[in-house]
C-alpha positions as CSV (number, residue, x, y, z in Angstrom):
1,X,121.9,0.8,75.4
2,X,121.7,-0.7,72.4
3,X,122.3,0.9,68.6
4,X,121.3,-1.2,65.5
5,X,123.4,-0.9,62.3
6,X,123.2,3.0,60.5
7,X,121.1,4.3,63.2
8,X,121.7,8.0,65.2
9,X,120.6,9.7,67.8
10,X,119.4,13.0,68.1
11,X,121.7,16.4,69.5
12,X,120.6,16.5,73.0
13,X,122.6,17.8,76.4
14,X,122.2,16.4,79.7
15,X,122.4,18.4,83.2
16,X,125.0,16.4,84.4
17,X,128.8,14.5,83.5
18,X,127.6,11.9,81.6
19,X,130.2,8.6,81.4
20,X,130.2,6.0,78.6
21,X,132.1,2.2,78.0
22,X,131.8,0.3,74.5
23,X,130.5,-2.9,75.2
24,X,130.6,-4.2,71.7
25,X,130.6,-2.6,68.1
26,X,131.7,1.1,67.0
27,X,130.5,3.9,68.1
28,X,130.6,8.0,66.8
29,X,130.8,10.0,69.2
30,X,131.0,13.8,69.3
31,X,130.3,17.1,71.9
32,X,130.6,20.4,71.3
33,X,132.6,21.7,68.2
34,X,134.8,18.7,68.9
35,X,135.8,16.3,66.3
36,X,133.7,12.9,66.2
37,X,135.7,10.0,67.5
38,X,135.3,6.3,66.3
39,X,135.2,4.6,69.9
40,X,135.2,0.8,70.1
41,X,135.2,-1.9,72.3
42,X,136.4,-1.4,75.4
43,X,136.8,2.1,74.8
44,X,135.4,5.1,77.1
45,X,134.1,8.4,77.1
46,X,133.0,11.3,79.2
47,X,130.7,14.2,78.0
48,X,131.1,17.8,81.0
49,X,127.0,19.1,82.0
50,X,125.5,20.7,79.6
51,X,127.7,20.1,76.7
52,X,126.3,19.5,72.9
53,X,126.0,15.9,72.4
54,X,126.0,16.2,68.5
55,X,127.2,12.7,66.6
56,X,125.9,9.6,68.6
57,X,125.9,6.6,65.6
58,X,126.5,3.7,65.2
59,X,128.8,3.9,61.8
60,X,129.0,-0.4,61.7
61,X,127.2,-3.2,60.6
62,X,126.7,-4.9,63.7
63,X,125.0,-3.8,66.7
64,X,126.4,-1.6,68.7
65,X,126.2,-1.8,73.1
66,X,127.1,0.4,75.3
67,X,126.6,1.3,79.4
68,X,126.5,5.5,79.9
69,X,125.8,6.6,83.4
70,X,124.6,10.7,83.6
71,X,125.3,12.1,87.1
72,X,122.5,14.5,87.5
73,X,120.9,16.7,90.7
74,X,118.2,14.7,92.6
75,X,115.0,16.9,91.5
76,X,116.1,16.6,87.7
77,X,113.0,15.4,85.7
78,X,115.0,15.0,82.1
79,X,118.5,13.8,81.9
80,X,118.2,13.7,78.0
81,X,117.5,17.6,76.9
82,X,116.5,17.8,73.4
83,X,118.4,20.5,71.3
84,X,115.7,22.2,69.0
85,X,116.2,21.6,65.5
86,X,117.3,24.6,63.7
């Protein structure tokens, strides 16, 4: 996955573990009422099923890359879930 400079993702959950490694760049990164973390290069993470994936950013100026890997049930048709805006 990719993240150009300034841009975030959206709050969203997924129905399984999900797994993350900074390829290159900086990365937020916050679940639940957790506080964000500033991951970096060669830095991991690892988000339980079902939790609130609320800050996903790239804070830099370069791009950021990252692999993430969501363990999920076979018949699951979504691994990203939205959270409804409120």
């Amino acid at each position: 996955m990719t993240i150009e400079p300034s841009k975030a993702g959206i709050s969203h959950r997924h129905p399984g573990p999900g797994f993350g490694y900074i390829l290159e760049g900086e990365y937020k990164w916050g679940i639940d009422d957790q506080p964000a973390r500033l991951l970096k290069a060669g830095d991991t993470f690892y988000e339980p099923a079902g939790c609130m994936h609320r800050v996903s950013r790239n804070p830099g100026k370069v791009k950021t890359r990252l692999r993430a890997w969501v363990i999920h049930p076979r018949e699951t048709k979504d691994i990203v879930i939205p959270e409804p805006r409120r």
